[in-house]
C-alpha positions in Angstrom: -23.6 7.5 -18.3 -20.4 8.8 -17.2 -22.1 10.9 -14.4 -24.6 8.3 -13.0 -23.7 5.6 -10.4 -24.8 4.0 -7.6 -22.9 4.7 -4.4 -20.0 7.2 -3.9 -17.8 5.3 -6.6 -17.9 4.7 -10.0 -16.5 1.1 -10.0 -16.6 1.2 -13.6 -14.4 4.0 -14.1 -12.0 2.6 -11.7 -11.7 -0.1 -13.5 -11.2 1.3 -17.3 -8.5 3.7 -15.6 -6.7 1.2 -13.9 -6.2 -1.0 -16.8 -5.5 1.6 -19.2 -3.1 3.1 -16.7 -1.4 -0.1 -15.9 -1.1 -1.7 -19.4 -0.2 1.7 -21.5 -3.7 0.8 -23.3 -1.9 -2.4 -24.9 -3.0 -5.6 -24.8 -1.0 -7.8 -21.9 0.4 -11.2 -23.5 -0.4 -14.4 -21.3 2.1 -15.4 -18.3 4.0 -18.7 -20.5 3.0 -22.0 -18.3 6.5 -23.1 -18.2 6.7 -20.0 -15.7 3.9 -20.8 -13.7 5.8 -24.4 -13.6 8.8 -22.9 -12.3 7.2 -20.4 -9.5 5.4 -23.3 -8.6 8.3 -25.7 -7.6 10.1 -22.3 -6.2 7.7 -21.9 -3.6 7.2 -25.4 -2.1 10.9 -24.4 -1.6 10.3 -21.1 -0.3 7.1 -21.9 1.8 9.1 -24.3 4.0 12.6 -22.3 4.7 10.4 -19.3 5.2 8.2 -21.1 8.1 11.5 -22.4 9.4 12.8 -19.2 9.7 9.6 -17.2 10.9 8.2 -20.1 13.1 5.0 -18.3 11.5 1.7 -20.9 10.8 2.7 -24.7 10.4 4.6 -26.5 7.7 2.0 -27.5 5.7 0.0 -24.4 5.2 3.4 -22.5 4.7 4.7 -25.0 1.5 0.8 -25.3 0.1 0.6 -21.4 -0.8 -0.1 -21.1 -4.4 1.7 -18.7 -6.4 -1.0 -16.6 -8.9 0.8 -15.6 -12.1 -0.8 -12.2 -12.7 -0.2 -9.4 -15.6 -0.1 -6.1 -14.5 -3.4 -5.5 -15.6 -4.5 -8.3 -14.0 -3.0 -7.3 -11.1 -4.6 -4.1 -11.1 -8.1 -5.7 -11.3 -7.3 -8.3 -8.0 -6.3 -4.9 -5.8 -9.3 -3.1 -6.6 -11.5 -6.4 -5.7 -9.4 -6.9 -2.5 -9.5 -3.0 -1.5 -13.2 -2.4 -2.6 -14.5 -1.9 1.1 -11.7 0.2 2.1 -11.6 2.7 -0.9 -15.8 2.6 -0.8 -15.4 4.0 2.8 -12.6 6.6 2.0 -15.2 7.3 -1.7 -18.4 7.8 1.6 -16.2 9.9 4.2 -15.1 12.1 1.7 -18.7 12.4 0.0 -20.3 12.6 3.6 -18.3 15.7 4.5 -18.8 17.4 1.5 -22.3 17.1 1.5 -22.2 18.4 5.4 -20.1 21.3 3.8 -22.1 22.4 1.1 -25.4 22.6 2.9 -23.1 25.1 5.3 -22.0 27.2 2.2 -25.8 27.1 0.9 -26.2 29.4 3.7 -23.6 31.7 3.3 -22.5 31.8 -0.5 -24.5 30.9 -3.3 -21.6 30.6 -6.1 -20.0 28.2 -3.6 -23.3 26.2 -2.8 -23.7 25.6 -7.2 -20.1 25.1 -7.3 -20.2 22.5 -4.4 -23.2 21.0 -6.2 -21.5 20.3 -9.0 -18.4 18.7 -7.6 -20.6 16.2 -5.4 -22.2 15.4 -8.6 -18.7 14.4 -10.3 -17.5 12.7 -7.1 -18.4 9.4 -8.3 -16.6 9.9 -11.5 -13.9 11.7 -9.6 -13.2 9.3 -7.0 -13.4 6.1 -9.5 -10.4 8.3 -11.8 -8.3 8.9 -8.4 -8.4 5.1 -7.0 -8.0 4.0 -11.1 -4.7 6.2 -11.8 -3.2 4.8 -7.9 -4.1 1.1 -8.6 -2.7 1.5 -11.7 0.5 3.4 -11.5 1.2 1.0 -8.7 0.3 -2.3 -10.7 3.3 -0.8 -13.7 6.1 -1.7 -10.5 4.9 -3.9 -8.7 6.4 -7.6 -8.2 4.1 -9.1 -6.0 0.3 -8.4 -4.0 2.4 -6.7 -1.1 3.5 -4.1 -2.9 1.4 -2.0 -1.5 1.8 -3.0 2.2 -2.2 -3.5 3.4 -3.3 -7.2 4.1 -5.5 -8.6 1.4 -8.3 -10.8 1.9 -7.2 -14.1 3.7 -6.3 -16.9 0.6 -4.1 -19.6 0.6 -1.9 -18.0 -2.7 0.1 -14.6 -3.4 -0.1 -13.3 -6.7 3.7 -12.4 -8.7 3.7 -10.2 -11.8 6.6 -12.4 -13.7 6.7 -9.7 -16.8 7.4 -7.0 -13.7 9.9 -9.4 -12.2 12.0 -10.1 -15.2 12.3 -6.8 -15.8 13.3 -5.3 -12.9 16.0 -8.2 -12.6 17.3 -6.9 -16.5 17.1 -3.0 -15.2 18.9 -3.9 -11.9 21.5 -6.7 -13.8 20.2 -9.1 -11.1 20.3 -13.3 -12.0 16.5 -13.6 -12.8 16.2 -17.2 -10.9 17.5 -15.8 -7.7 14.9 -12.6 -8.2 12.1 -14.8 -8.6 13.3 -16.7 -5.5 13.9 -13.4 -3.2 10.4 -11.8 -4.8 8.4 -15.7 -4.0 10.4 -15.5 -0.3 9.5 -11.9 0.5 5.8 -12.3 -0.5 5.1 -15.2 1.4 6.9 -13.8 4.7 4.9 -10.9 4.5 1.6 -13.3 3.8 2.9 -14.8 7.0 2.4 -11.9 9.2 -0.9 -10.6 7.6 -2.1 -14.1 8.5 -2.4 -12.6 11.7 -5.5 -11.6 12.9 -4.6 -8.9 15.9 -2.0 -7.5 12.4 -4.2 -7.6 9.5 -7.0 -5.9 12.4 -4.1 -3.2 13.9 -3.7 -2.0 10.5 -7.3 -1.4 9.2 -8.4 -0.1 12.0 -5.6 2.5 11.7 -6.0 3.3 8.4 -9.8 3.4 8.3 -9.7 5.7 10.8 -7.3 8.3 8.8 -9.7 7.4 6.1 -12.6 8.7 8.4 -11.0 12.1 10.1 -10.8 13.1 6.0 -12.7 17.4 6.3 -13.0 18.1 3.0 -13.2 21.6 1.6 -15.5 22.5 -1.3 -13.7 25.6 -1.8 -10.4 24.4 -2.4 -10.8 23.9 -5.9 -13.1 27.2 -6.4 -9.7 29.0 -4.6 -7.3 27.7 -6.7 -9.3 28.3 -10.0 -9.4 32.1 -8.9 -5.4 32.6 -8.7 -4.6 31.2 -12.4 -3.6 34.3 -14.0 -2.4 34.4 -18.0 -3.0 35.0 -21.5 -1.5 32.3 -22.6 -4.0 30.1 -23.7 -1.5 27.3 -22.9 0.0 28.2 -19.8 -3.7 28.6 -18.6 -4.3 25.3 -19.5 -1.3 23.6 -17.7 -2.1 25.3 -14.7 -5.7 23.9 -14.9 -4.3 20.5 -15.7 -2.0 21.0 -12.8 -5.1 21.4 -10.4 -7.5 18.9 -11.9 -4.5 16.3 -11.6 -4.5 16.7 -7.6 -6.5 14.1 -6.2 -6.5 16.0 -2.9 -7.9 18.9 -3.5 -10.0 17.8 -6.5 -11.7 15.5 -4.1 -11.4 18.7 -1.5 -9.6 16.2 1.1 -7.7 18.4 3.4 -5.6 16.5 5.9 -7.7 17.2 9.2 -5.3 17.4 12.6 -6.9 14.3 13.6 -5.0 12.3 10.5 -2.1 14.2 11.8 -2.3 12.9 15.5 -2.8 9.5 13.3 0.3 9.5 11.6 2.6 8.5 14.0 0.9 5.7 14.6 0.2 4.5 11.0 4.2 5.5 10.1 5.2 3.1 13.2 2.9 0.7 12.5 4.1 -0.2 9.2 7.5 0.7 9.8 7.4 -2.4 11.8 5.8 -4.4 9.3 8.3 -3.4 6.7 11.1 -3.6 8.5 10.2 -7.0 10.4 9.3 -8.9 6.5 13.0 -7.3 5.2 14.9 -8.6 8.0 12.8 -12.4 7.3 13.4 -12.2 3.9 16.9 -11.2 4.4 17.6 -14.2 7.0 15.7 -17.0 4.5 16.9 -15.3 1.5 20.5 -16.0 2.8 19.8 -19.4 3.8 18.3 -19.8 0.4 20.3 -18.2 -2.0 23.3 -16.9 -0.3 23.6 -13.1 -0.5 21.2 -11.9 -1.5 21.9 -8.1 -0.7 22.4 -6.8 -4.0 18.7 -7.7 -4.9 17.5 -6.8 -1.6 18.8 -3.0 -1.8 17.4 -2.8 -5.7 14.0 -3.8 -4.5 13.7 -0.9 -1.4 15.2 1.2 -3.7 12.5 1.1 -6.1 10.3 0.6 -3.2 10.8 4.3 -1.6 11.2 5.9 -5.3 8.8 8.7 -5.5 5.9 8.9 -7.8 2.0 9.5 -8.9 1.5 5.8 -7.0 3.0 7.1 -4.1 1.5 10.2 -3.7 -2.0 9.3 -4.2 -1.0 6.5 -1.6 -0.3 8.8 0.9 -2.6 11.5 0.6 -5.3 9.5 0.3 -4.8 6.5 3.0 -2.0 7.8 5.3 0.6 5.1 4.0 4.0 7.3 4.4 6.7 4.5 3.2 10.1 5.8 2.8 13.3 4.3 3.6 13.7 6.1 6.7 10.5 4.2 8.5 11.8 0.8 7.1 15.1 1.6 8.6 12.9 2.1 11.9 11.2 -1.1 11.7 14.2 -3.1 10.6 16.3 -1.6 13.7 13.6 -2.4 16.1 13.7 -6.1 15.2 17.5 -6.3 15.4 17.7 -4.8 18.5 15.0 -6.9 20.2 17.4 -9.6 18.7 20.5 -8.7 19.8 19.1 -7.8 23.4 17.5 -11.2 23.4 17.3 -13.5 20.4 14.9 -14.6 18.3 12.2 -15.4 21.0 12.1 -11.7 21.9 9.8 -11.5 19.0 7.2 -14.0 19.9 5.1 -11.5 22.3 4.5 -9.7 18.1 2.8 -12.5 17.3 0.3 -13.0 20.2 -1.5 -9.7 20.6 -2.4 -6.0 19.1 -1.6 -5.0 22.7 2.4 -6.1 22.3 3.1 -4.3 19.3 5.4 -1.1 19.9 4.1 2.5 20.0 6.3 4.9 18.1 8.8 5.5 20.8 9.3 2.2 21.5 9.7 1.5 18.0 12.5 3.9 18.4 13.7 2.2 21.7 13.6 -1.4 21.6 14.8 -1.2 25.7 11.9 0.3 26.2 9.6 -2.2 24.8 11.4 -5.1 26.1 10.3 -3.3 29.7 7.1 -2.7 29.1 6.7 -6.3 28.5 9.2 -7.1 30.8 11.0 -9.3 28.4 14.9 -10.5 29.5 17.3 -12.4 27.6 18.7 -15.2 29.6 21.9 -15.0 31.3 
């Protein structure tokens, strides 16, 4: 049972290591109503400073997004639904290649062609453990569905993780009101842009293509075995741990120079995204609860942390978030807005084709030329 499936992931495995990973194996209490009460009044609140301040969508729309109350698990379960066709077509480029490399290796060495075998035959498995253990170290930190920055299937609600939220106000000595505020502020700006067509489309189509220039190697794995060298029954195990616990080279996914032609493009991309949604949250966030800084820093902070999430993030769908290409983002939008105000944003919101490449994302000027934006005089 664990080795048969239908298609190049084994959903169910996915699933069981998601939740497990997420929840610790315990069972997740319900969200209390009287929270879903107050999230609920919080964001008709939120929903209209935040369209005031974006000038994203209309008034009504913007103050009728429903806040889901999620558990981790929970939350786990709602990313691999929303993410199914994307990790399918990374589960079917990466089982495509191999099966174009182990018909080459038939040829030429026939340990390699049974050892290939095998491994597409465990792929399923494989693949369904990799995507599990990424949902759900991610769903253990996250506060809200934008966590991980890809759009989600268009729905007129956001889903919070209030267990997640109160405790990273406790760990950070943050007032918990103001934290659900800021996290209920910053999800719904960020809903905002991915409401976007020309955005939620720029994206996909960036990262499905890293997805697709994936050239696996079916010796990878077979290399690695060879060099573990010890009599130590237990050192010899660690070191196989070690291997079997890299999803790239278990799943023989060597980065290919076309993902790293790609790379700019995704780091800018998303850069932009970041840094544009922490510069609205900051503006309504102020407007809304004052200063808001100290709650602002803890959550990039923990954003950029490194970890088994963020790892298998980017090595798996080219997602490269440190502070570094937030700071990018958020200095393109402030320089735009110093050069010209607010408006100099609008040509964002209209088409793929005004979004910045990476220099420009470095050189605001040069944007504003290309698009031969001028502030007035």
């Amino acid at each position: 049972k664990m080795f048969s499936t239908q298609g190049p992931i084994q959903w169910d495995t996915a699933r069981q290591v998601a939740l497990v990973t997420a929840t610790d194996g315990q069972t997740e209490p319900n969200v209390d109503p009287l929270v879903r009460i107050e999230y609920a009044n919080l964001a008709r609140i939120a929903g209209m400073h935040v369209h005031q301040i974006t000038g994203l969508g209309d008034i009504s729309t913007a103050s009728s997004v429903e806040p889901i109350m999620v558990t981790p698990g929970a939350w786990a379960q709602r990313t691999l639904d929303d993410y199914r066709p994307l990790f399918t077509q990374l589960a079917t480029a990466l089982s495509s290649q191999q099966n174009d490399s182990s018909e080459s290796a038939a040829d030429s060495d026939p340990f390699a062609s049974m050892f290939a075998g095998i491994t597409n035959m465990i792929a399923p498995m494989t693949m369904g453990m990799t995507v599990g253990s990424m949902v759900g170290h991610l769903a253990k930190k996250s506060l809200g569905q934008y966590d991980l920055p890809l759009p989600r299937p268009v729905k007129n609600e956001i889903a919070i993780v209030p267990a997640t939220v109160d405790a990273f106000a406790k760990e950070w000595d943050l007032p918990l009101e103001d934290v659900r505020m800021w996290t209920l502020i910053r999800e719904l700006v960020v809903d905002q842009l991915y409401g976007l067509e020309h955005i939620r489309t720029a994206v996909t189509d960036l990262v499905q293509s890293y997805i697709a220039a994936f050239r696996p190697d079916p010796s990878a794995i077979t290399d690695k075995l060879s060099t573990i060298e010890s009599s130590d029954p237990s050192d010899m195990m660690a070191s196989l741990q070690k291997i079997l616990g890299d999803p790239e080279l278990l799943l023989g996914a060597v980065r290919s120079n076309e993902q790293i032609n790609l790379q700019p493009r995704i780091d800018a991309l998303l850069g932009l995204i970041i840094g544009w949604s922490d510069h609205m949250t900051d503006a309504v966030g102020s407007k809304v609860l004052g200063n808001p800084a100290r709650i602002a820093e803890a959550a990039r902070r923990q954003r950029v942390q490194s970890g088994d999430e963020t790892v298998f993030v980017e090595k798996l769908l080219g997602l490269h978030i440190n502070r570094q290409q937030v700071e990018r983002g958020k200095s393109f939008v402030q320089g735009v807005i110093e050069r010209v105000g607010n408006d100099g944003l609008q040509p964002l919101y209209i088409s793929a084709e005004n979004l910045p490449t990476p220099a420009e994302l470095d050189a605001p000027g040069l944007w504003l030329a290309r698009l031969e934006i001028s502030g007035s005089e």
